[in-house]
N, C-alpha and C positions, 0 to 999 in steps of 0.2 A: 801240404800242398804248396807248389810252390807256383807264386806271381809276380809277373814284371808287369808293372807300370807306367807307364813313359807320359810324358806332360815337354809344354813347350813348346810345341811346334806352335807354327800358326804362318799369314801373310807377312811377309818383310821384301823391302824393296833390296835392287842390288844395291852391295858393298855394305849394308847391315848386317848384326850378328843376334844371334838366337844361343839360347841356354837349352838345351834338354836334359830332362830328369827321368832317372828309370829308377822308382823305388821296386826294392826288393822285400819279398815277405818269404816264409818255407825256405829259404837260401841265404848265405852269408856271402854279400859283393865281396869280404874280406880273404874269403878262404876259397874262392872260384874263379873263372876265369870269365871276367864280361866285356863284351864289344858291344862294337854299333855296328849295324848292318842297312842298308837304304835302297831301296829299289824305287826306282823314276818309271813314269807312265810308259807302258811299253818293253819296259827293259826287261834284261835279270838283274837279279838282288846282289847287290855287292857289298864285302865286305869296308868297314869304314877304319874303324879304331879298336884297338884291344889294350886292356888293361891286365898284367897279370896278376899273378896272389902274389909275387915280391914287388909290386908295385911298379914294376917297370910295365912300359907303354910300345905299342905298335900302333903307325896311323899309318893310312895308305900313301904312297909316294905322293899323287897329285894333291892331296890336301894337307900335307906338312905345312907348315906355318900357317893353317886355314883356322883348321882342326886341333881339338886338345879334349884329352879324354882324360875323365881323373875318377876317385871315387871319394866318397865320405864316408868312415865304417863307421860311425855313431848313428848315422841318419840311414845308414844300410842303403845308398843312394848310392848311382853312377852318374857320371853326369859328360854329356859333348858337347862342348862351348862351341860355335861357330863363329867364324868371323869371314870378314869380305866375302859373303854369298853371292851366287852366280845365281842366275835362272836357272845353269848345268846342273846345279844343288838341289832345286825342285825333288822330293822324293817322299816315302814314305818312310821314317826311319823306324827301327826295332832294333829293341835289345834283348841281347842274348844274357844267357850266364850258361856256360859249360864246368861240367864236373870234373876233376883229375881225371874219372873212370871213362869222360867220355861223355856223359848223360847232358843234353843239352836241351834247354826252353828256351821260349822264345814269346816275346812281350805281344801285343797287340801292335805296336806302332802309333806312331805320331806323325801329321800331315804337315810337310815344311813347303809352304809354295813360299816361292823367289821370283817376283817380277820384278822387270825390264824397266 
C-alpha cells in the first residue's frame, strides 16, 4: 500500500522560508517520479516542482530561485524547501509520486498560510 505523508507546513510571515517533507512508504522516492503540487483557496491545483529517478529537477517558472525540490533515498523522503514566500504561496501543498507506467498517488497535503 502505498503512502505519502507530507509535514511542515504551517503560519509563516512574508519573505520566510518553510521545509516540507513527504515521507514515502509502499513506493521508492528513488525509483519514481515525485512532485509537489499546491492548490490556494479558491483555485485549481497547480503543479510545483518534480524530481525525476535520474535526479534531475523541474520547478515551475514563477518559483525558480524560490523553490527547490530534492529527495533523500535513505529516508525514502522528498522534500520542497521554500524560501521568500508570498501571501500568493498561501496553499495547500501535496505530494505526488507517479510510476514509469503512469500509476500516480497522491499525499493528503500540508497547510502553508503566508501572511502579510
Amino acid at each position: 500500500q502505498v503512502q505519502l505523508e507530507e509535514s511542515g507546513g504551517g503560519l509563516v510571515q512574508a519573505g520566510g522560508s518553510l521545509r516540507l517533507s513527504c515521507a514515502a512508504s509502499g513506493i521508492s522516492v528513488r525509483d519514481n517520479f515525485m512532485a509537489w503540487y499546491r492548490q490556494a483557496p479558491g483555485k485549481q491545483r497547480e503543479f510545483v516542482a518534480e524530481i525525476a529517478i535520474d535526479g534531475s529537477t523541474n520547478i515551475v517558472n514563477s518559483m525558480q530561485g524560490r523553490f527547490t525540490i530534492s529527495r533523500d533515498n535513505a529516508k525514502n523522503t522528498v522534500y520542497l524547501q521554500m524560501s521568500s514566500l508570498k501571501p500568493d504561496d498561501t496553499a495547500v501543498y501535496s505530494c505526488t509520486a507517479r510510476r514509469p507506467d503512469g500509476r500516480m498517488y497522491w499525499g493528503e497535503g500540508t497547510l502553508v498560510t503566508v501572511s502579510s
